[in-house]
MARKOLTI-597544 format. One line per 5 residues: for each residue x, y, z of C-alpha. Coordinates in nm, 4 decimals, padded with zeros to 6 digits. Layout:
X/Y/Z  ...
This chain:
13.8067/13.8190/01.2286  13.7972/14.0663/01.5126  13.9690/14.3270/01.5552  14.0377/14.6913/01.7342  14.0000/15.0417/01.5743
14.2952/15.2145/01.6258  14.2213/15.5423/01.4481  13.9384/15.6750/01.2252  13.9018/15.9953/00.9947  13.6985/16.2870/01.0999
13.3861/16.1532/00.8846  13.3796/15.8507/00.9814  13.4525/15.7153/00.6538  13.7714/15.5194/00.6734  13.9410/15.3109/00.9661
14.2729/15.1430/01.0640  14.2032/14.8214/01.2696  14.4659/14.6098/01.4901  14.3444/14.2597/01.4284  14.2801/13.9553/01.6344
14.6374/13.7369/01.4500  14.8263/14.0612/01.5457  14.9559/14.0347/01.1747  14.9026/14.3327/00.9616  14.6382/14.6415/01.0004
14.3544/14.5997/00.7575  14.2217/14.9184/00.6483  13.8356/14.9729/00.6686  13.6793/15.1997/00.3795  13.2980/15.3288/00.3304
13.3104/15.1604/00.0221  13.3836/14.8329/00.1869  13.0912/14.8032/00.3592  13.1853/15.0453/00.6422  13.0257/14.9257/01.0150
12.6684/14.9197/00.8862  12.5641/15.2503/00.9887  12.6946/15.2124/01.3454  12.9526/15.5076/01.3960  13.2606/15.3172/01.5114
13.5585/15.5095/01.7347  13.9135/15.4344/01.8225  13.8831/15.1625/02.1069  13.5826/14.9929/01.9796  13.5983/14.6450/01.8859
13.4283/14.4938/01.5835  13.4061/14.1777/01.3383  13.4699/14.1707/00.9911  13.5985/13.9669/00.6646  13.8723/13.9779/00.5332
14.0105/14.0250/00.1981  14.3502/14.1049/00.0513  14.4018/14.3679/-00.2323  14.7680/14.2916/-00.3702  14.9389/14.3167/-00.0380
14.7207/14.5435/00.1361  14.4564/14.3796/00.4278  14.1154/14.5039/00.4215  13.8546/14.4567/00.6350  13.4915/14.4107/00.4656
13.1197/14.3845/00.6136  13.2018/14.5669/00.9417  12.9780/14.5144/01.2575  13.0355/14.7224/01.6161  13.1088/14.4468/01.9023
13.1739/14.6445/02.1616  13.1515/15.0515/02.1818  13.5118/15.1609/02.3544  13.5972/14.7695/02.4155  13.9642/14.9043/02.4568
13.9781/15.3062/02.4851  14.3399/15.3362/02.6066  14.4724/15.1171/02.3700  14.5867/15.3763/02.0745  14.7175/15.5895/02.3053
14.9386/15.2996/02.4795  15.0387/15.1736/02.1599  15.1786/15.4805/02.1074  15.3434/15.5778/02.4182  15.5340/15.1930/02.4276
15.6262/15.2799/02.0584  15.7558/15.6336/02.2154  15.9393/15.4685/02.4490  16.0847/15.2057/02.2340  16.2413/15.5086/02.0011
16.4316/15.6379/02.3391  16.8045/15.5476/02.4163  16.8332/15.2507/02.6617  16.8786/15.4286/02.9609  16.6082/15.6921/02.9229
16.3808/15.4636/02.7796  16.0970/15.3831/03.0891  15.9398/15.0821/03.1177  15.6257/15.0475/02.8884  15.3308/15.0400/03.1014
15.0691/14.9565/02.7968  14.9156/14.6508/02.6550  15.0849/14.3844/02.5247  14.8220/14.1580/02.4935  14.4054/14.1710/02.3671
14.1981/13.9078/02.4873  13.9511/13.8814/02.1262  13.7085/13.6943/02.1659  13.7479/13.3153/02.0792  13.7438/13.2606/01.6983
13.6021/12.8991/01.6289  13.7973/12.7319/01.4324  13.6866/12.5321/01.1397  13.8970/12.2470/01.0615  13.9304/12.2291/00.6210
13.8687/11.8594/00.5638  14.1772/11.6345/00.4472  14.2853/11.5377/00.0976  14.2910/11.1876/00.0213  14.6012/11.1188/-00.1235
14.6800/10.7854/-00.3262  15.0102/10.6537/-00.2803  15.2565/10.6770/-00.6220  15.2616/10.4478/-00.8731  15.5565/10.3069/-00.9977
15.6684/10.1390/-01.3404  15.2863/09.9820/-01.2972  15.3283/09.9081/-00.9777  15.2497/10.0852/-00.6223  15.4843/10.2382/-00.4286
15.5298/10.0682/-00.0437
């Protein structure tokens, strides 16, 4: 999957990452196999797996895409998320991103089941 890194600690060891299915932030640990020595930055985008621990997404095997891919974007998520908090007619119009074009994720189709049709009393179902 490919995702953004929206904020990282001071040592560089752990990361929160806006991914590709805009679903939930997976969290990025240097126990998780942390960007393989590349020293990644808010903005940058990278590739990684996957993996779910109870309900928490996080993102494994780490490689650096693209140094400061999207720079801006943790700051305009949250100035629109700023904005959002304001009463309606104070709140200006949000001028950040809505919208990161990730690159295109291929795809790969899980084959079918074969499923037999019930059988009845001995005989098949029509």
């Amino acid at each position: 999957m490919y995702g953004v890194v929206l904020w990282k600690d001071i040592e560089g060891s752990r990361a929160v990452i806006w991914c590709e299915d805009h679903g939930d932030l997976a969290f990025l640990s240097a126990e998780e196999g942390m960007h393989s020595g590349a020293d990644l930055d808010a903005g940058d985008l990278i590739h990684f797996d996957v993996i779910w621990d109870g309900a928490l997404r996080r993102a494994n095997n780490a490689k650096l895409v693209a140094s400061h891919a999207f720079p801006t974007l943790p700051k305009d998520l949250a100035a629109c998320s700023a904005a959002l908090m304001q009463p309606e007619d104070q709140a200006g119009a949000c001028d950040g991103p809505n919208v990161v074009s990730f690159p295109a994720t291929r795809q790969v189709e899980k084959p079918r089941l074969k499923v037999t049709p019930p059988v009845e009393a001995g005989r098949k179902a029509v």
